[in-house]
N, C-alpha and C positions, 0 to 999 in steps of 0.2 A: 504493500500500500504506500508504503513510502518513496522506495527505489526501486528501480529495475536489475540496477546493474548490481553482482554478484562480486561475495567478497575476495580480495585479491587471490586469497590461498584456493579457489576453483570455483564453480556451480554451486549455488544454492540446490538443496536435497529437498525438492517441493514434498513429494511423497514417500522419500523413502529410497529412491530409486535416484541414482544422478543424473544431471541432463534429460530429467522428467519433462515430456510437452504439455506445457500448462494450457494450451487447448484440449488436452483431452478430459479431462475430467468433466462428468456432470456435474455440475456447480451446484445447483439446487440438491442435487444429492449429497455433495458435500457441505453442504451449511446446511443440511438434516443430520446430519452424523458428527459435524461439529458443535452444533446446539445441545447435542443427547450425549456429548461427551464432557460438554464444560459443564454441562445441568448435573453431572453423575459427580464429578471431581467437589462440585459446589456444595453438594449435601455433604459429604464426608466431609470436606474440611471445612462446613459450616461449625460443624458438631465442638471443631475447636476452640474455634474463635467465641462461639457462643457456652462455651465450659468455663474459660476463661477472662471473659469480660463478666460476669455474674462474681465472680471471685475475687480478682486481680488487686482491684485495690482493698478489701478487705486484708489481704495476704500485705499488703505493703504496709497497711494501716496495724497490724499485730508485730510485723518485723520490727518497724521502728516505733510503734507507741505515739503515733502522731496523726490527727484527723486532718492536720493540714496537706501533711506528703501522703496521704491515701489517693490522692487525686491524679499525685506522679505516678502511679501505677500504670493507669491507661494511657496517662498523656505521652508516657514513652513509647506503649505500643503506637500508638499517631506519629509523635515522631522518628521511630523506627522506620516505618510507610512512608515516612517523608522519606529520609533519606536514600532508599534504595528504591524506591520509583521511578527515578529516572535513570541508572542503570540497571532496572529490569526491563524499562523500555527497551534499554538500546541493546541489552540482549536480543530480546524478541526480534527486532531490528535487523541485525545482522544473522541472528541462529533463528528465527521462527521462534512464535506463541509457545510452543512447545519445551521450548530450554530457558525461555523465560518466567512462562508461572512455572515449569516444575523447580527453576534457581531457588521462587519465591517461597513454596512450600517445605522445600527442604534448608532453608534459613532458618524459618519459625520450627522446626521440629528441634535443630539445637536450639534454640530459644526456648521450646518448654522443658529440656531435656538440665539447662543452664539453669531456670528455676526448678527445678525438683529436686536438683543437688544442694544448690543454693540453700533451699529452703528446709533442707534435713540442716544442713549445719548451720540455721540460721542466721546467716551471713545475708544483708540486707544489699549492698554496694553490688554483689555479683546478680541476686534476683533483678535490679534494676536492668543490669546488662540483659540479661535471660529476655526482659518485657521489650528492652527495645527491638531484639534478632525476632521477634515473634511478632512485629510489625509488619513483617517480608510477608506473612499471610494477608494482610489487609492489603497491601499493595498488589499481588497476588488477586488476590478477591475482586479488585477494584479493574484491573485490568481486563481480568477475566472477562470483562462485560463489555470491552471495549472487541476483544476477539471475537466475540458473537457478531459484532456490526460489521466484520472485514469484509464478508462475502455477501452479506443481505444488499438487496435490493433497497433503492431509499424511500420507496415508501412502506417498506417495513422494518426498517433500522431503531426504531425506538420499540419496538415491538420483540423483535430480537433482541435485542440487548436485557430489556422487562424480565424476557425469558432467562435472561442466567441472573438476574440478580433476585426470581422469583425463587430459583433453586436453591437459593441458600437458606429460604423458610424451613425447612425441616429440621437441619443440621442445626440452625441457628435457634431455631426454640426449644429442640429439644437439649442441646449444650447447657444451657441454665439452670436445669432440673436437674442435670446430675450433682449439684450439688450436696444433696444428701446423698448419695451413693461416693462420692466425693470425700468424702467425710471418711466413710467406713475403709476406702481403700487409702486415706491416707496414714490413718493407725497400721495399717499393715505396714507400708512402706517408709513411714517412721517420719513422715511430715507433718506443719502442721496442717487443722481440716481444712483450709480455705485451699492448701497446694493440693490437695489432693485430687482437681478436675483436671490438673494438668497433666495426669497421665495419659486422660481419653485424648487431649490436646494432641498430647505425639503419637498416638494412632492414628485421629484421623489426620494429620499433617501429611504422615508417612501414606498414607492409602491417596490422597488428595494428588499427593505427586505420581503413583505410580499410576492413575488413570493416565493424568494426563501425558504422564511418559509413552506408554504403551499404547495409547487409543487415540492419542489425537495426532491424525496422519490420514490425506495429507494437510500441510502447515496451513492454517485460512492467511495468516500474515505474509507467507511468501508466494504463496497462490494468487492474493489478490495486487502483491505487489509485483508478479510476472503480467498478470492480466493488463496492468495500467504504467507498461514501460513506457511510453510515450508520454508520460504527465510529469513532467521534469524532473525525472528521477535520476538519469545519468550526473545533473549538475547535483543535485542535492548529497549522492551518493560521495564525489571528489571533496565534497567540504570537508572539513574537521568537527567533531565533536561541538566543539564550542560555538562555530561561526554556524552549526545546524539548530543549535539551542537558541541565538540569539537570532537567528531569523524566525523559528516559530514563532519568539516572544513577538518578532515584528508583525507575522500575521496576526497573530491575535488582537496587540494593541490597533491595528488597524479596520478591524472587523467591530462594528460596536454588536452584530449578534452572536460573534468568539465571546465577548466582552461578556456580555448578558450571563449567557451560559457559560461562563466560567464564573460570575458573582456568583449564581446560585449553588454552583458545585463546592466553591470555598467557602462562603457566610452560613450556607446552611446546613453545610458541614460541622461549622464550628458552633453552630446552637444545639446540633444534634450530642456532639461531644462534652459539650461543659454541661451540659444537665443532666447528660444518662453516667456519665463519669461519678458524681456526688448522689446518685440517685440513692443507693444499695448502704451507703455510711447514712444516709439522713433516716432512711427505714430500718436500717440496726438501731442506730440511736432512740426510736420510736418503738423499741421492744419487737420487731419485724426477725422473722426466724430464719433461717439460709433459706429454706423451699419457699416463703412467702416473695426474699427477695428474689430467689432465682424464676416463681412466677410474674414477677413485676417486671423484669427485664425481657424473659419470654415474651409477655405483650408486646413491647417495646420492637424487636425484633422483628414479631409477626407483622406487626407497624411497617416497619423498612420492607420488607419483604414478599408479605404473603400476595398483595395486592397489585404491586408492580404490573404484574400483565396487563390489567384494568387500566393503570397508568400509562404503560405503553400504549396501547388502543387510543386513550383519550389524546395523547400528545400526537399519536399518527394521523389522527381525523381532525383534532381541534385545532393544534398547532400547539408549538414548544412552549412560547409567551403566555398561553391560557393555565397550562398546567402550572408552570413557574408561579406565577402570579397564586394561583393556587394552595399551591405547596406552604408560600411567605404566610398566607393568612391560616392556613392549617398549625402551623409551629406560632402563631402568636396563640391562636385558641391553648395550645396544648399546653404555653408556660403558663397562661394564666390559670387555667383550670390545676396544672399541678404545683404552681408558686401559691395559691390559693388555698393548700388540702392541708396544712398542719399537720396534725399527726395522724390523718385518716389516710389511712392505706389505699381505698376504692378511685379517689380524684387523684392521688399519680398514680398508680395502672391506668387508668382512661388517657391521662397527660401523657405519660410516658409512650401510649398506641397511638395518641394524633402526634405527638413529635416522630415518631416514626413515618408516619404516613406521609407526614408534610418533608421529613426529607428525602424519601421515596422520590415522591415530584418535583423534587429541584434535582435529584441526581439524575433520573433516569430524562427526563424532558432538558436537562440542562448541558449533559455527557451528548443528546444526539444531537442539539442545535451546535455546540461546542467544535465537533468531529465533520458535520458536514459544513463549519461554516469557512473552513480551510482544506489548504489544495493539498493532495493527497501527498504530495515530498514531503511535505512535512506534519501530516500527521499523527505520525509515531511518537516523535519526539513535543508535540504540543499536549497529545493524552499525558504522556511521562512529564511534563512540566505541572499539567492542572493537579493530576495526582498529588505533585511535590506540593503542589501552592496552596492544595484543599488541605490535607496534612499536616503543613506547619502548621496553619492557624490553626486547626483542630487540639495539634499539639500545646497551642497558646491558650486556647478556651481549654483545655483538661488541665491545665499546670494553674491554672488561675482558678480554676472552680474552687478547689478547695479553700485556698482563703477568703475567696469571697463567704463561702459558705458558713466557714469559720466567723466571721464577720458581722455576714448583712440574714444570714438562715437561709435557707431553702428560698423562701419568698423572693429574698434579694438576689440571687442568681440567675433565677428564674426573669425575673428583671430584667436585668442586666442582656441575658442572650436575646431576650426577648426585642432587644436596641438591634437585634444585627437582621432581622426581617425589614425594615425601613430602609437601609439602600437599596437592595438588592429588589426590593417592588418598586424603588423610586425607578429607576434603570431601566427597569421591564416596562413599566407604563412608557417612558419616552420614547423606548424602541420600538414599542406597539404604535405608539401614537405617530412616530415619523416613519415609519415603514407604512401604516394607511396613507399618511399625508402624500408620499411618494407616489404611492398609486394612483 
């Protein structure tokens, strides 16, 4: 999608086979079989990330004895994602989708492999390391949904994409619940209860990488970047690293619908993370039992996820800007209804399902306005930038949550994220409104 031209050391290995003719493959059969391979990878190693995020900072918040740095727990897994997001791009890049998520699954398997050791010798400095390498799955995760769009057609590219970020409902709610079973296997293995989901973490990691090792072939990333060698791929290909990063940055700052769809993918990212980060400490602190909070996060998930299909459809038929818009007023309902709950458990599980829902529709409507509003040379490397730049701030809103929370309570955090829906709708109205006016 990016480039045509192949890397110096010979042919790109589209299927398996060298100097494969990328006209020959049925296309439509192969983005059937690429869909049903990242949707299978996605539930497994939903199971992880959704073990993990129910836990993560409670495990940080016991190591150090601190409600403030409970909140670093996640914000490392964010900024983990940051960092290696855009050299999993340029894997992908150069080696196919294929050697890029499996890079990214088998990152975060030493990462939960780093916390489990860590965490028997309760040693808090190395579980941090552990949380950041297990970021490589959200990066992972995230692109994954970029690979579904390689091959789709554009009026089904939000629809596509819906579908692998719909597959991680399973993996991802039911990950929360183990909690209590979490528990039980962490007395065997001699950690303490909160490390104990990250056992399942490094199974499904390891299972997540070996789908997509063995099953996803041929590459959709070198397939559709053979399809479109004539769309400036040879110059794009001759650059360097750096001067292909700072010209996506150029298409995007020059597109105000890159523009749009990238606020949504990073603002709404980072309300999705400073609330559901402090979520699970504010309901411990409210007498809330591991399964009470590993079902308040399962909502939450179900939120991101379950729905997406519904949201690809709507962004395919209504258009990106509708959804978007959407999404911004969904995550104000959601802080206020659970900045609102004190210590009633019922209004954040409702809060915690519309903040899912509402970042659903800034990612999934925001990733495809984003993807098609630039030329395919630099595609690759613009996905592996937003990644990076949704990431940091997420990582900024998780490292902040905490003292906020410490601070201002639940209400005031809630608050606070609540401030970052206001650009991000301001943006999309003017886009809407000068895009009709255009017409």
């Amino acid at each position: 999608m990016t480039s045509a031209a192949e890397p110096a050391s010979g042919p790109s290995d589209i299927s398996g086979t060298a100097n494969a003719d990328p006209s020959s493959p049925d296309l439509p059969a192969v983005q059937r079989r690429t869909l049903k391979v990242l949707m299978a990878a996605q539930v497994v190693a939903g199971i992880g990330m959704g073990a993990m995020l129910s836990s993560g900072g409670l495990l940080v918040e016991h190591l150090s004895g601190s409600e403030a740095t409970a909140g670093f727990g996640t914000t490392l897994v964010t900024l983990g994602a940051a960092l290696v997001s855009v050299p999993l791009a340029a894997l992908s890049r150069a080696r196919g989708r294929r050697a890029g998520l499996g890079a990214g699954w088998l990152t975060a398997t030493a990462g939960a492999l780093t916390v489990l050791v860590s965490a028997h010798f309760g040693r808090l400095a190395p579980t941090m390391l552990g949380m950041l390498l297990i970021g490589a799955a959200t990066a992972a995760n995230l692109q994954s949904r970029y690979a579904a769009a390689d091959l789709a057609e554009p009026g089904a590219r939000a629809g596509a994409l819906s579908l692998v970020v719909w597959s991680t409902t399973v993996g991802s709610v039911l990950g929360p619940n183990l909690s209590g079973p979490g528990a039980a296997v962490a007395r065997v293995v001699g950690v303490p209860d909160a490390a104990g989901t990250f056992v399942f973490s490094v199974a499904a990691f390891v299972t997540g990488w070996a789908v997509v090792h063995t099953r996803l072939r041929p590459d959709p990333l070198l397939l559709a970047r053979a399809r479109e060698a004539a769309d400036g791929g040879q110059e794009a290909q001759r650059q360097g690293f750096g001067a292909r990063m700072r010209a996506a940055a150029r298409h995007v700052t020059g597109s105000p619908a890159a523009l749009t769809g990238l606020g949504a993918l990073v603002l709404g990212h980072a309300v999705m993370v400073s609330v559901m980060t402090m979520t699970p400490v504010h309901l411990a602190h409210h007498g809330a039992s591991l399964g009470v909070v590993g079902f308040t996060i399962s909502l939450h998930i179900a939120g991101m996820y379950a729905l997406s299909p519904l949201v690809g459809k709507a962004a395919d038929r209504l258009g990106r800007i509708p959804v978007i818009l959407a999404g911004q007023g969904i995550m104000a309902l959601a802080t206020l209804l659970a900045g609102t709950s004190g210590g009633r458990q019922w209004p954040v599980g409702a809060g915690l399902f519309l903040l899912g829902l509402g970042w659903s529709c800034a990612t999934v409507a925001g990733s495809t306005l984003l993807s098609e509003s630039v030329g395919a040379a630099h595609r690759s490397e613009v996905q592996g930038l937003s990644d990076t730049l949704m990431n940091l701030v997420g990582a900024a809103g998780g490292a902040l949550s905490g003292g906020l929370l410490a601070l201002y309570g639940y209400g005031g955090l809630n608050a606070a994220a609540a401030v970052l829906v206001l650009p991000v709708s301001a943006f999309a109205l003017y886009f809407s409104l000068r895009t009709r006016s255009t017409r």
